[in-house]
DRENKOLKE-725495 format. One line per field, with one value per residue: residue in one letter; x, y, z of N, C-alpha, C in turn. Coordinates in Angstrom, 3 decimals. Example, Ala and Ser with C-alpha at 12.3 -4.5 7.8 and 13.67 -1.06 7.14 Angstrom:
2
resn a_s;
nc1 13.190_12.850;
nc2 -5.690_-2.250;
nc3 7.800_7.080;
cac1 12.300_13.670;
cac2 -4.500_-1.060;
cac3 7.800_7.140;
cc1 13.200_12.900;
cc2 -3.300_0.030;
cc3 7.800_7.870;
% end
This chain:
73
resn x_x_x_x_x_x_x_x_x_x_x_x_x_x_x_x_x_x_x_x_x_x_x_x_x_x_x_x_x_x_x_x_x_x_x_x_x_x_x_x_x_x_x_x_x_x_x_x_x_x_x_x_x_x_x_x_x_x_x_x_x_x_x_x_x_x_x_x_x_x_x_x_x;
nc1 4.187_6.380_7.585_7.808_8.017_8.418_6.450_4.606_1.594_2.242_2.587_4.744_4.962_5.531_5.607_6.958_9.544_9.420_8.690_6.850_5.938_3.305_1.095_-1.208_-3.601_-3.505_-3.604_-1.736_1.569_4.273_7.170_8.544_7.248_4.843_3.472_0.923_-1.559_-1.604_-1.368_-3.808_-5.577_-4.085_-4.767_-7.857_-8.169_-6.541_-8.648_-11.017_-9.980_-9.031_-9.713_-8.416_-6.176_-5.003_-5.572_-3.283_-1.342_-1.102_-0.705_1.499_3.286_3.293_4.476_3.076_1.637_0.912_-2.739_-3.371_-4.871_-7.611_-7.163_-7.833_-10.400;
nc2 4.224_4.723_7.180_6.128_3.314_-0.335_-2.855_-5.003_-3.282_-1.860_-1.163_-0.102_-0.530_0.344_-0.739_-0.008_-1.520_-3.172_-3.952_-4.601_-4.894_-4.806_-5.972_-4.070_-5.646_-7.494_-8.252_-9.289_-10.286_-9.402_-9.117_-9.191_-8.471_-7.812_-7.647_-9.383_-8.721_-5.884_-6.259_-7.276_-4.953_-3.347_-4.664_-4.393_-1.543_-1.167_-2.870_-0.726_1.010_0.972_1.803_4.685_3.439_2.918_4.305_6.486_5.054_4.558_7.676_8.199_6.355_7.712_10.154_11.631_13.863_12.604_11.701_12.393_9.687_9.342_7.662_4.358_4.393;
nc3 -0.708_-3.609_-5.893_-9.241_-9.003_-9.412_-10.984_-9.323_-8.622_-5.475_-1.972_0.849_3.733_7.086_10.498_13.777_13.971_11.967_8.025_5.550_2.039_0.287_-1.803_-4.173_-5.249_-5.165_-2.075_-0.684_0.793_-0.473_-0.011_3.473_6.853_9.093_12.524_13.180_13.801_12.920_10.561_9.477_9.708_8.292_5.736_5.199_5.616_2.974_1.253_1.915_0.661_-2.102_-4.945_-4.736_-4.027_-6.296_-7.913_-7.405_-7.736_-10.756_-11.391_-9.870_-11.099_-13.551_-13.369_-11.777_-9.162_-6.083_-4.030_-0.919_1.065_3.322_6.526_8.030_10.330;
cac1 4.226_7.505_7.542_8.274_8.146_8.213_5.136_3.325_1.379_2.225_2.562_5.319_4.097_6.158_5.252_7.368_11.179_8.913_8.289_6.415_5.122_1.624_0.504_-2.615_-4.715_-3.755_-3.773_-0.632_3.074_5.481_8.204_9.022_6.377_4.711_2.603_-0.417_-3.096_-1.664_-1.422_-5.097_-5.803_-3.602_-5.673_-8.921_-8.333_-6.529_-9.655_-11.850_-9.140_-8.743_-9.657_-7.395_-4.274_-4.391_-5.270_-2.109_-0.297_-1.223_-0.440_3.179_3.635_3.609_4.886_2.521_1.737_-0.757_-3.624_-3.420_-5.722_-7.810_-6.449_-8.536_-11.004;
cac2 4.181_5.736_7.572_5.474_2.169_-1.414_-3.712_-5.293_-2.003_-2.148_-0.296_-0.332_-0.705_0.541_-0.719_-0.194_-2.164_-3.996_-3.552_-4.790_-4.712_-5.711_-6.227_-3.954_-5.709_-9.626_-7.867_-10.710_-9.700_-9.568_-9.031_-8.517_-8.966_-7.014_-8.293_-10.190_-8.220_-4.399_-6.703_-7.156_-3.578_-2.314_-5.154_-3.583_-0.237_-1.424_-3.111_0.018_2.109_0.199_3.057_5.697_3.076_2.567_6.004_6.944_4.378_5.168_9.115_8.158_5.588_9.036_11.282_13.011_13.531_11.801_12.116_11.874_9.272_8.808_6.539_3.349_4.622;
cac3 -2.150_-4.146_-7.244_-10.444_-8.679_-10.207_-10.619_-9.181_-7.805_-4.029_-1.193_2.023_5.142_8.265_11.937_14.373_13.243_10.422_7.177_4.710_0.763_0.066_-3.436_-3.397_-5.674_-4.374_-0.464_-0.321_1.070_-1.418_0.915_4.667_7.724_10.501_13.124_11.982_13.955_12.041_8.987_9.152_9.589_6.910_4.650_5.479_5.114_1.740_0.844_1.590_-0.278_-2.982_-5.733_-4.552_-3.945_-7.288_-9.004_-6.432_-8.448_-11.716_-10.646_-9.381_-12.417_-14.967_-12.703_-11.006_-7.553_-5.392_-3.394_0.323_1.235_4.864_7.296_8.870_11.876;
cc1 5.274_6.717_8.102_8.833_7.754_7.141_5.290_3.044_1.355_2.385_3.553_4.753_5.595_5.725_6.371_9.140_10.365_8.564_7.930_6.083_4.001_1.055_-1.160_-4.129_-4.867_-4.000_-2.466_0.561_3.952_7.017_8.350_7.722_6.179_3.511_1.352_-1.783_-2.573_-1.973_-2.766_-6.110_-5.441_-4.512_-6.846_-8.856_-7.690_-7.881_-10.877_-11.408_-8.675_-8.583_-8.602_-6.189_-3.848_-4.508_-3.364_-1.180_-0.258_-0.242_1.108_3.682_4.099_3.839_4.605_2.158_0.569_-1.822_-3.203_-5.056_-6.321_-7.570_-7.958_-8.973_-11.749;
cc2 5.194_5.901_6.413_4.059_0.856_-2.293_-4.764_-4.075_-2.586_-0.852_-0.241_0.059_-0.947_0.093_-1.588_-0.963_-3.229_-3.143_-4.436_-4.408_-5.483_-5.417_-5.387_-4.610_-7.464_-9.261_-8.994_-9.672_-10.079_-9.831_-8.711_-9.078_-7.815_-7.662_-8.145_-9.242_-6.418_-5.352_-7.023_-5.663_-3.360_-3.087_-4.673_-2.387_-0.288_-1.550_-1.653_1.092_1.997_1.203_3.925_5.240_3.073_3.868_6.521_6.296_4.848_6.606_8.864_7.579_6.996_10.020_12.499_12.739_12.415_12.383_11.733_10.901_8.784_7.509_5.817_4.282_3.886;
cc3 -2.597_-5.333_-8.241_-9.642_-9.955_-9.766_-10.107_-8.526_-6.404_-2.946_-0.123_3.075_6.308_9.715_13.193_13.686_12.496_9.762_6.228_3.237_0.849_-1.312_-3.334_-4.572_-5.379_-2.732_-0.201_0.197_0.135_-0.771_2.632_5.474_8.789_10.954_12.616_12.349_12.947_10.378_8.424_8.915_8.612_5.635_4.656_5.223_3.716_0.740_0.625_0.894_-1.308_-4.216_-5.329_-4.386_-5.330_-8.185_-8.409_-7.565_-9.608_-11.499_-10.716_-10.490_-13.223_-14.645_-12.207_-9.266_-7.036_-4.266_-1.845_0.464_2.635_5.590_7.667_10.048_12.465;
% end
């Protein structure tokens, strides 16, 4: 997630020489691809992070910082 990004609220997603956007409130790809089994992971821990991706967004939207938020275990 950048600072002062454009909507739809999303997120980039790095793995490995992919990258992805994922829309975090459709869980869809906006752009790009990474293998399907991380792409289920990163949707899941989206899903259980759902609140904090988007305060994060909000936050970055008006120029403030963000929260670190816990990874998938």
């Amino acid at each position: 997630m950048y600072a002062r990004e454009h909507n739809p609220p999303h997120i980039h997603v790095f793995c490995g020489n992919h990258e992805a956007v994922l829309d975090i409130q459709k869980l869809n790809v906006i752009e790009g691809n990474i293998p399907a089994k991380k792409l289920i992971l990163v949707k899941a821990w989206m899903v259980l992070r759902s609140k904090e991706l988007m305060r994060n967004w909000e936050n970055l939207s008006q120029g403030a910082g963000f929260e670190k938020i816990e990874p998938l275990r």
